[in-house]
VOGU-3710 file (C-alpha; in Angstrom, 3 decimals, decimal comma):
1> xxxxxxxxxx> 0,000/0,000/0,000  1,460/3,955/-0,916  1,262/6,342/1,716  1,918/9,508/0,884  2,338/13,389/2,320  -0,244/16,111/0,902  0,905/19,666/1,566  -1,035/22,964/1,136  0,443/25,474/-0,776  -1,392/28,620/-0,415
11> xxxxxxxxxx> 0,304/31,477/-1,889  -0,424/35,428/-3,104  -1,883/34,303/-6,494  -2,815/30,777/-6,286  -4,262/27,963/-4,223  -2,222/24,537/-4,769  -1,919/21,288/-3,458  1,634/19,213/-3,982  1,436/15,438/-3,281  4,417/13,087/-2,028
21> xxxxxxxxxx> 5,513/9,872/-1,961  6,942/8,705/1,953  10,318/9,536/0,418  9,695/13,423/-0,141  9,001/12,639/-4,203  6,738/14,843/-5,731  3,731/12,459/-7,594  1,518/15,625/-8,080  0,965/19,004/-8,445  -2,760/20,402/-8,922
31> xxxxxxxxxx> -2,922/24,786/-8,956  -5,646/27,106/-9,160  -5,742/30,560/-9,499  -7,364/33,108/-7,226  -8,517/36,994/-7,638  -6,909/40,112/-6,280  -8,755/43,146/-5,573  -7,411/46,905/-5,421  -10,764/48,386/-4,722  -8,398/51,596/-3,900
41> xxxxxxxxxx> -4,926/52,904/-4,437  -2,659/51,135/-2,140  -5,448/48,359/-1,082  -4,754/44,541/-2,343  -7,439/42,299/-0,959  -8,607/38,634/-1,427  -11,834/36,823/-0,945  -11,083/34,438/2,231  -14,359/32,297/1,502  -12,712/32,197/-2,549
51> xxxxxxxxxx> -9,311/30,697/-0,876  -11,137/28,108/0,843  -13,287/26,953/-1,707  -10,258/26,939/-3,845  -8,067/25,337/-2,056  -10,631/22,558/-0,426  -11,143/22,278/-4,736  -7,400/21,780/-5,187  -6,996/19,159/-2,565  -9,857/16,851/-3,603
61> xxxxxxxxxx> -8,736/17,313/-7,426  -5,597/15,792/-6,846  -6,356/12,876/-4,260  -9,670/12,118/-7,454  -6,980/12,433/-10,424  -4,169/9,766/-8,634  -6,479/7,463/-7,483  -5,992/8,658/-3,697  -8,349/8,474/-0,610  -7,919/9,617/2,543
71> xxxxxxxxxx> -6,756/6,291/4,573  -3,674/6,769/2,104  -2,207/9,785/3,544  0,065/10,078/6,162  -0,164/13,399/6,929  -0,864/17,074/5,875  1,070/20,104/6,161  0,639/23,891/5,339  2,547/26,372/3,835  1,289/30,189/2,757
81> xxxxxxxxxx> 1,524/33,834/2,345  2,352/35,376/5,418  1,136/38,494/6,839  -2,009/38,245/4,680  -4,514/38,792/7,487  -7,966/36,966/8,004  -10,998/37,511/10,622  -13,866/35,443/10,880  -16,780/34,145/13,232  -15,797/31,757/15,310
91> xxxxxxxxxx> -19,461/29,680/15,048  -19,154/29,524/11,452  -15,715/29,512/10,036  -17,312/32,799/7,693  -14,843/35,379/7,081  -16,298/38,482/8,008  -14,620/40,880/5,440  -11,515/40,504/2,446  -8,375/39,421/3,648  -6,074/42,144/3,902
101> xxxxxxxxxx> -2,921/40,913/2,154  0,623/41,387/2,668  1,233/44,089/0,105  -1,599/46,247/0,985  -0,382/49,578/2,157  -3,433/51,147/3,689  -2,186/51,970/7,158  1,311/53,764/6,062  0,369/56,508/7,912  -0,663/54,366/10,831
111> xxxxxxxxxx> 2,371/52,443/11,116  4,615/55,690/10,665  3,302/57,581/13,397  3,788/54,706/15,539  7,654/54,625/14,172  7,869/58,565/15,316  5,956/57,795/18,662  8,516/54,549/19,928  11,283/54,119/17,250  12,026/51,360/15,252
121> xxxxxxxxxx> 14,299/49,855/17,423  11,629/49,190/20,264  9,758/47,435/17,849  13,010/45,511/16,424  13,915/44,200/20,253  10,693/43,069/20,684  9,983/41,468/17,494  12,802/41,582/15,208  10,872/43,796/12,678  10,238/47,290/12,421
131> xxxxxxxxxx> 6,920/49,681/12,072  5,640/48,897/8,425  2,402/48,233/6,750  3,631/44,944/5,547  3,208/43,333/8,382  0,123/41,766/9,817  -0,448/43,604/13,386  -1,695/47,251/11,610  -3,857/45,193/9,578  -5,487/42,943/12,320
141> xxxxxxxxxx> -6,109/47,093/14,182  -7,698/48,250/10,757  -10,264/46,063/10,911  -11,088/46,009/14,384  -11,516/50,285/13,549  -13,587/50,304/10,335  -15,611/46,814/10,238  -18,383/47,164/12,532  -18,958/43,206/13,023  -15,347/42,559/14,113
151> xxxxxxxxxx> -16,479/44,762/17,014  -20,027/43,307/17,399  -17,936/39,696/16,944  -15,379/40,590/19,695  -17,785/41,766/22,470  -19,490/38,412/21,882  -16,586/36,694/22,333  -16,870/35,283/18,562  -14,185/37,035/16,784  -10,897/35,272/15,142
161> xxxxxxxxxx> -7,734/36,867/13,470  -4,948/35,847/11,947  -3,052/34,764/9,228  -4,227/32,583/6,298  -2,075/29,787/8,039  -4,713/29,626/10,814  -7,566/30,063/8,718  -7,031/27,389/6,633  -6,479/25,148/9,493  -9,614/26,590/11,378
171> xxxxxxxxxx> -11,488/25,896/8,210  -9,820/22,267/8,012  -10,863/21,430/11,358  -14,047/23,167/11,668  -13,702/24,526/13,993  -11,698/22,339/16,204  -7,731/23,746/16,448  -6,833/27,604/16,557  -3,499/27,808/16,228  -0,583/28,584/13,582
181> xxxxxxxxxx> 3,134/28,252/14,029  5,730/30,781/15,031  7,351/31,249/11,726  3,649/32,722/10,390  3,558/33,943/13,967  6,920/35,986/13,842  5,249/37,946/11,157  2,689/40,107/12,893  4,780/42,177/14,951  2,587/41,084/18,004
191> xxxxxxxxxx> 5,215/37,881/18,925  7,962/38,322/20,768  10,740/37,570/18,949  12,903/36,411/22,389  9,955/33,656/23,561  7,624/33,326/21,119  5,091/33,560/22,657  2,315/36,776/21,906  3,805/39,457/23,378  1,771/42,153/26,341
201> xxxxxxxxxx> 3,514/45,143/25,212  3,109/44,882/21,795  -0,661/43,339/22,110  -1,441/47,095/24,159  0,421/48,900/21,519  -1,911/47,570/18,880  -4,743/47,268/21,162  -5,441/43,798/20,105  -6,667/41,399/22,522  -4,761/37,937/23,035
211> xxxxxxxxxx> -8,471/36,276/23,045  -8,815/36,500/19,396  -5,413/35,316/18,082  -4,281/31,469/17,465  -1,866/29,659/19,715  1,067/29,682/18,756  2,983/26,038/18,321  6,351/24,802/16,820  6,337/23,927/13,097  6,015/20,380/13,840
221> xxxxxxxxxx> 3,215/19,756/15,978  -0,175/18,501/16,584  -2,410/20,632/14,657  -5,335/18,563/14,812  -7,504/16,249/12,228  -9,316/17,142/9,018  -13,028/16,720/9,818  -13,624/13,553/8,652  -16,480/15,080/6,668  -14,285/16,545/4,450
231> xxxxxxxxxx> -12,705/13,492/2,907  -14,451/10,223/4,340  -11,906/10,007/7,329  -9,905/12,089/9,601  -6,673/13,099/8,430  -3,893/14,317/10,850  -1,917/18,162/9,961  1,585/17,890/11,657  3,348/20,680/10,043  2,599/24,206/9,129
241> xxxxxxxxxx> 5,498/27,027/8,200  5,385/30,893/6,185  6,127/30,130/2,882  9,473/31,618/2,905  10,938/30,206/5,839  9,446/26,882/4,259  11,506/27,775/1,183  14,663/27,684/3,477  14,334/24,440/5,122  13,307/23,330/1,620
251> xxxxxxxxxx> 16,327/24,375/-0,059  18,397/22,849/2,884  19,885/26,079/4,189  19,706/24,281/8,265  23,751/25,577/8,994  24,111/29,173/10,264  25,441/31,424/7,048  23,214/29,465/4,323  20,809/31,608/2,230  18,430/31,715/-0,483
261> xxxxxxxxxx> 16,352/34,107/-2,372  12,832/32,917/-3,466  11,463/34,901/-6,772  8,014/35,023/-7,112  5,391/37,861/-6,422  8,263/39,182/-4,564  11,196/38,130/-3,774  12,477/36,929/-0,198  16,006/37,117/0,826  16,752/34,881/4,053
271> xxxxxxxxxx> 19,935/33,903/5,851  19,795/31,386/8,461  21,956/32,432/11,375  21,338/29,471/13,930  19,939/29,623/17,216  20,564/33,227/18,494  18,926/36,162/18,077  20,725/38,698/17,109  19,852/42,420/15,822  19,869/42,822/11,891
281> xxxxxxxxxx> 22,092/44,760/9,766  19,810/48,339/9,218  17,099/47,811/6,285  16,568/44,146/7,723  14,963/42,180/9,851  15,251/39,191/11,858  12,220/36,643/11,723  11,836/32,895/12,590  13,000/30,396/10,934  11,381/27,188/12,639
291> xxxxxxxxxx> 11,015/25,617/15,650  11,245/21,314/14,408  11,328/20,479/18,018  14,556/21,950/19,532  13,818/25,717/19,895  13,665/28,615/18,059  15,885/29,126/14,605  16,249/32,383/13,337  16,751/33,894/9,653  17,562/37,479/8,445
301> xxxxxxxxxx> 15,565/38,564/5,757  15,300/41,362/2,729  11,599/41,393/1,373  11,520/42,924/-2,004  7,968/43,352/-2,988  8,200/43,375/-6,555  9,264/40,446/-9,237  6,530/39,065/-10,698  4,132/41,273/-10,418  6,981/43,186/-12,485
311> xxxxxxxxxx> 7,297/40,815/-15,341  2,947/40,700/-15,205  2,985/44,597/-15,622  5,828/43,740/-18,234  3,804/40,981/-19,902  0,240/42,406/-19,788  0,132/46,113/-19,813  2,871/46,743/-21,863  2,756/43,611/-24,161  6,430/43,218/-24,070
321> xxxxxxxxxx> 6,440/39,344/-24,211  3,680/36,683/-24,068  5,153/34,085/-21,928  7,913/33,781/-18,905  9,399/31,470/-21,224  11,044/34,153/-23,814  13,023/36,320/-21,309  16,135/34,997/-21,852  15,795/35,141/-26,074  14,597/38,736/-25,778
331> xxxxxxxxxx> 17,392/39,626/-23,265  20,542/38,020/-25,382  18,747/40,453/-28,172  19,127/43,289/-25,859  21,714/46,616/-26,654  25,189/45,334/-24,156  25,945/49,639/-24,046  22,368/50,582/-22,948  22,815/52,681/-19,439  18,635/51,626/-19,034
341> xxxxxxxxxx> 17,837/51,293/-15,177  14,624/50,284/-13,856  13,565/50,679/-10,090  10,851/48,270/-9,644  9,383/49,973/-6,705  5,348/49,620/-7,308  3,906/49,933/-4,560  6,816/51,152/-2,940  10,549/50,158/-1,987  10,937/46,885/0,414
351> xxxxxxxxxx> 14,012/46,396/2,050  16,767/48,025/2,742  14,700/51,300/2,202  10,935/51,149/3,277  9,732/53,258/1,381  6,178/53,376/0,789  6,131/56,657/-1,640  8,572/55,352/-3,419  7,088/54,610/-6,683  8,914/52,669/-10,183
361> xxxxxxxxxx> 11,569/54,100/-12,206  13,035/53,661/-15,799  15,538/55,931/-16,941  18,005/56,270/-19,319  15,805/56,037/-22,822  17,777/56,392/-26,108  16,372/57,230/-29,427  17,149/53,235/-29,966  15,970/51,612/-27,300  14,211/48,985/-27,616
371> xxxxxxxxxx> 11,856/46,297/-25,925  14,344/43,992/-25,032  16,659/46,584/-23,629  13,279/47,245/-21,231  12,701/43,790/-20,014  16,993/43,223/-19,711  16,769/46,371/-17,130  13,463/44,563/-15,231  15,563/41,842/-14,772  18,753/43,511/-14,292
381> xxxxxxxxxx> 16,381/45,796/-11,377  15,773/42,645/-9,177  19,381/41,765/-9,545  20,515/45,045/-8,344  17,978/44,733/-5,820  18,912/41,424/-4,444  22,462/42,919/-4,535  21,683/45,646/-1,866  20,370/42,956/0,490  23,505/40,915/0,111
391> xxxxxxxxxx> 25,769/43,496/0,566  23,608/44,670/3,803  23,951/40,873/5,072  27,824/40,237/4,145  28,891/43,449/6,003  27,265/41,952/9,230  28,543/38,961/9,169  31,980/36,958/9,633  32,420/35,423/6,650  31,147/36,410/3,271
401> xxxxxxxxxx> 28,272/34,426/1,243  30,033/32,723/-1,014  26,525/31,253/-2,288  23,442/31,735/-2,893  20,197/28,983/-3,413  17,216/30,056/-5,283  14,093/29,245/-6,405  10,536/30,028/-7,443  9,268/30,883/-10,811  11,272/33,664/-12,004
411> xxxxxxxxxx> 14,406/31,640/-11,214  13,516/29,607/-14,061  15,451/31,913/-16,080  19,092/32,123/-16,665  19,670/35,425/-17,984  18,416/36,091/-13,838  20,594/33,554/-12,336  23,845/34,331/-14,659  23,189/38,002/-14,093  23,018/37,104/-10,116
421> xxxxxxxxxx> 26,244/35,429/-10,529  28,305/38,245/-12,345  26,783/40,620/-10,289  27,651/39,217/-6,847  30,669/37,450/-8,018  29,383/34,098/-5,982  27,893/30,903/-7,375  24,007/30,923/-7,691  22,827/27,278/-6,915  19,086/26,269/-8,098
431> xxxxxxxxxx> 17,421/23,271/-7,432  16,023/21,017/-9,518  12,793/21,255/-7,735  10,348/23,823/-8,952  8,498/23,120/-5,812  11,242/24,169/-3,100  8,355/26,123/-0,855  6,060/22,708/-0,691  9,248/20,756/-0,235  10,401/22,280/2,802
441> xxxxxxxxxx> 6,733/21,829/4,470  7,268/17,699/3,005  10,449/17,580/4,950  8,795/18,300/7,975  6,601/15,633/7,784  8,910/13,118/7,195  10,764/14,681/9,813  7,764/13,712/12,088  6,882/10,683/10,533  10,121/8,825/10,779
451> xxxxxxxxxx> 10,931/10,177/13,717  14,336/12,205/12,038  16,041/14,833/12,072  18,093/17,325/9,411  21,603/14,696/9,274  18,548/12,437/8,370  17,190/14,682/5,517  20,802/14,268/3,557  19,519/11,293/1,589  16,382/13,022/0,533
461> xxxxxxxxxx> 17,742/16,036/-1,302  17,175/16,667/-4,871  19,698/17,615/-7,233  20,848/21,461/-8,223  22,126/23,540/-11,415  24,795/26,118/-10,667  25,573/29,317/-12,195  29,406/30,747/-11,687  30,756/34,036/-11,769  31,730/34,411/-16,093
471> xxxxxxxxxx> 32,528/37,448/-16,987  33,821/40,732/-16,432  31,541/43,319/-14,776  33,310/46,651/-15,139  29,812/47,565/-17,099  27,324/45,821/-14,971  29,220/47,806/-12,027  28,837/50,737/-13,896  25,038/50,463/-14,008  24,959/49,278/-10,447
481> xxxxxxxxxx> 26,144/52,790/-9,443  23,756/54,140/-11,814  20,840/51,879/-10,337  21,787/53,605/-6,877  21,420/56,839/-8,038  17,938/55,645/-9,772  16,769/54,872/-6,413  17,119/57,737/-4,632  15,603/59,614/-7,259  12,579/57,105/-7,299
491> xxxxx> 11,723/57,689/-3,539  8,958/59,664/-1,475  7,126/60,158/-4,906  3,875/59,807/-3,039  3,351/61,304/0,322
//
C-alpha cells in the first residue's frame, strides 16, 4: 500500500496542493488561481471564503486524479503567504470581510506615526521587525476600527484573526484547532521575537486582545484532524510554516550562514543564522525560521515586494512578451551599451529602504531603445535589488556568502541567475525542484513521521544547477552605481 504526504500550498496568487511519496518525491501538483482586488490605491485584498473553496477544490482534485483516498495519507502540512490577514466568526468559520494581504499599504500613515511615537528599534527588540504596513499587526487594528462586526464579533466573544495559516487550518478542522506556528507567527509584529510567545507590550500597543489570536505552536506539531467530513476520514496536519521560511528548510539552508532568495510575487532574501537572536544589519529584519522540536531558529531577511508582479505589468500592460518562457531570447537580443535602469518599486521600496512613496523608475531612454533593452533592465532591477540585500547581510557577518540557493518561478530563467552570478561574483545554486516552498513543508513531515532529524534529511535532497561568476563586470558595475542613483531619485514620490 502507498502512503503519501499532501501539503497545502497557499500562496499570493494561487491555491495549490503538492502530493508526495513517503520519500519526499513529488507524484503531483494540482494549482488554481485566485482573484486580487485593489478596490483603492494602495489596497490589495482577497476573498477568504474564494481561498477556501479553492483550495478545499485543489486538494480533492488531486487525491480524485491519482487514485488517492484519505486512509492513504500520512499526513498534511501547510505552507502560505504570510502576513495576509484573516478575521472570521468563530461559530461559522465565515470570514467576516476581504483578507487584507501582505502588500496592501493602507495603514502607512498608521504604522509611521507609531515609528515617530517609539522608534524602530523598540519594535526591532521586541519582534525583530520594524513599524511597516507589511506586516500583519496594523492590519489585524484596521479592521477592528472600520468593520463594525469585528467589534459586534469581539464583544461576543466570537471574533478570530490571523493569518491565512490559521484560517485554513480553522477551516480544516471546523472549527476544532486555533493555532498557527511561530514562523507565520513571527510575522505580525505582536510575537515576541525572544519567547515566542504573543507578546503584552506589543498586544497594548496595537490594542489587540490575546483572546482573538491562534496559539502559537512549533512547526512540527499537533495541529489537529481534518473533519472527517471533508474526505471520508480524519486526516492528521503535523506541520505548518510561512512560505518563505518553508523555502529555506526546503532548499536545505539548516547551517548558520546558508541563504536563499525565493522569486516570485516578490522576492524573499533569508539567511539562516542558527539559534541566536541577534539584531539585523539596518534595512533588515530578523524573523523565525522554525522551531522542528529543539527551539527557536532564526533567519535574516530582505523582502523585495516586486518580481513578478513586475514581469505581469511587463507581460500584460505593456505587451512586451507573451510568456515567462522568452526572457532569456529577448534579453541576449538586448543593446550590451544601454545605461537603461529600472527601479521596480510599485507599490513602494521593500528592504533596505521602506519606502512606501517610493514609486517605479526607468531611466536612461535612447532614441534606440528597444523592448528587449526594457525587459533586460526589469531583470537587471531585481538583480541590483537582491544585490543591496547581500551586501547589507555580508557586512554583518563573519564570513562572506560565497553562495546563494534560489528558487521560485522567475528563477527559471538564466539570464536572472547568470546576471546574479556576475553581479555578486558568488555561485548561484538552483534546485532542480520547482516546488522548493512545498518541499520544505514535506520535509517536515517526514521529519515527524520517521521520527528524524536534518543529518537524516541528507539522503532526501534533490539535485541542483549552478551558475558561476563568467565574466567581467566593469559595465554591470557601472550600471549598479547608476541603479543607486535611480533609487534615490525614485523615492517619497507619493506622500
Amino acid at each position: 500500500m502507498k502512503r503519501y504526504f499532501l501539503v497545502i500550498d497557499q500562496g499570493t496568487s494561487s491555491c495549490r496542493t503538492v502530493l508526495f511519496d513517503i520519500n519526499c518525491h513529488i507524484i503531483a501538483v494540482n494549482q488554481i488561481h485566485i482573484r486580487n482586488y485593489m478596490p483603492q490605491d494602495l489596497w490589495a485584498e482577497q476573498n477568504p471564503e474564494d481561498i477556501w473553496a479553492k483550495q478545499l477544490e485543489s486538494m480533492k482534485k488531486i487525491m480524485e486524479e491519482n487514485g488517492i483516498i484519505a486512509k492513504d495519507i500520512i499526513s498534511i502540512g501547510i505552507t502560505n503567504q504570510r502576513e495576509t490577514t484573516v478575521a472570521w466568526d468563530k461559530r461559522t468559520g465565515q470570514a467576516i470581510t476581504n483578507a487584507i494581504v501582505w502588500s496592501d499599504k493602507r495603514t502607512n500613515l498608521y504604522c509611521e506615526t507609531l515609528a515617530k511615537q517609539y522608534g524602530h528599534d523598540w519594535m526591532m527588540d521586541r519582534s525583530g521587525l520594524n513599524f511597516n504596513a507589511y506586516f500583519s499587526a496594523s492590519k489585524m487594528r484596521w479592521i477592528l476600527d472600520h468593520i463594525p462586526q469585528a467589534n459586534i464579533l469581539l464583544a461576543e466573544g466570537n471574533l478570530c484573526i490571523g493569518t491565512i495559516d490559521s484560517y485554513l487550518l480553522f477551516r480544516l478542522t471546523k472549527g476544532k484547532s486555533f493555532c498557527t506556528d511561530v514562523s507565520n507567527a513571527s510575522r505580525t509584529s505582536l510575537m515576541n521575537i525572544h519567547t515566542g510567545k504573543w507578546d503584552d507590550s506589543l498586544l497594548s500597543l496595537f490594542a489587540i486582545p490575546s483572546s482573538i489570536l491562534p496559539e502559537i505552536r512549533p512547526n512540527i506539531d499537533n495541529f489537529g484532524v481534518v473533519d472527517a467530513l471533508i474526505f471520508g476520514s480524519e486526516l492528521p496536519i503535523r506541520a505548518m510554516c510561512g512560505d518563505q521560511q518553508s523555502s529555506l528548510f526546503g532548499q536545505a539552508c539548516f547551517s548558520s550562514g546558508q541563504a536563499k532568495s525565493t522569486y516570485g510575487t516578490g522576492a524573499f532574501i533569508l539567511q539562516h543564522i542558527g539559534d541566536k537572536f541577534r539584531l539585523p544589519p539596518k534595512g533588515l529584519v530578523t524573523t523565525i525560521a522554525w522551531d522542528i522540536g529543539n527551539g527557536l531558529e532564526y533567519a535574516i531577511e530582505g523582502s523585495i515586494f516586486n518580481a513578478g508582479t513586475m514581469l505581469d505589468w511587463l507581460k500584460y500592460e505593456m505587451n512586451l512578451f507573451e510568456s515567462a518562457d522568452q526572457i532569456d531570447s529577448i534579453c541576449a537580443m538586448a543593446s550590451e551599451d544601454q545605461m537603461l535602469i529600472m527601479v521596480p518599486a510599485f507599490d513602494g521600496l521593500g528592504a533596505p529602504h521602506w519606502d512606501p512613496g517610493a514609486r517605479s523608475l526607468l531611466i536612461g531612454f535612447q532614441l534606440n531603445t528597444q523592448k528587449s533593452d526594457m525587459v533586460k533592465s526589469a531583470i537587471e532591477g531585481l538583480v541590483f535589488q537582491t544585490k543591496e540585500i547581500l551586501d547589507l547581510i555580508n557586512q554583518d557577518s563573519d564570513m562572506a556568502l560565497k553562495r546563494l540557493k534560489v528558487d521560485g518561478g522567475i528563477s527559471q530563467s538564466n539570464f536572472l541567475l547568470q546576471s546574479l552570478s556576475n553581479v555578486l561574483d558568488i555561485e548561484i545554486i538552483r534546485s532542480k525542484s520547482h516546488e522548493c516552498t512545498a518541499m520544505g513543508i514535506a520535509y517536515m513531515l517526514w521529519i515527524d513521521d520517521h521520527q528524524g532529524d536534518l543529518a537524516d534529511l541528507s539522503h532526501q535532497l534533490r539535485g541542483k544547477e549552478v551558475f558561476i561568476p563568467n565574466e567581467k563586470q566593469d559595465f554591470q558595475l557601472q550600471k549598479w552605481r547608476k541603479y543607486l542613483e535611480a533609487v534615490e531619485k525614485s523615492k517619497s514620490w507619493i506622500s
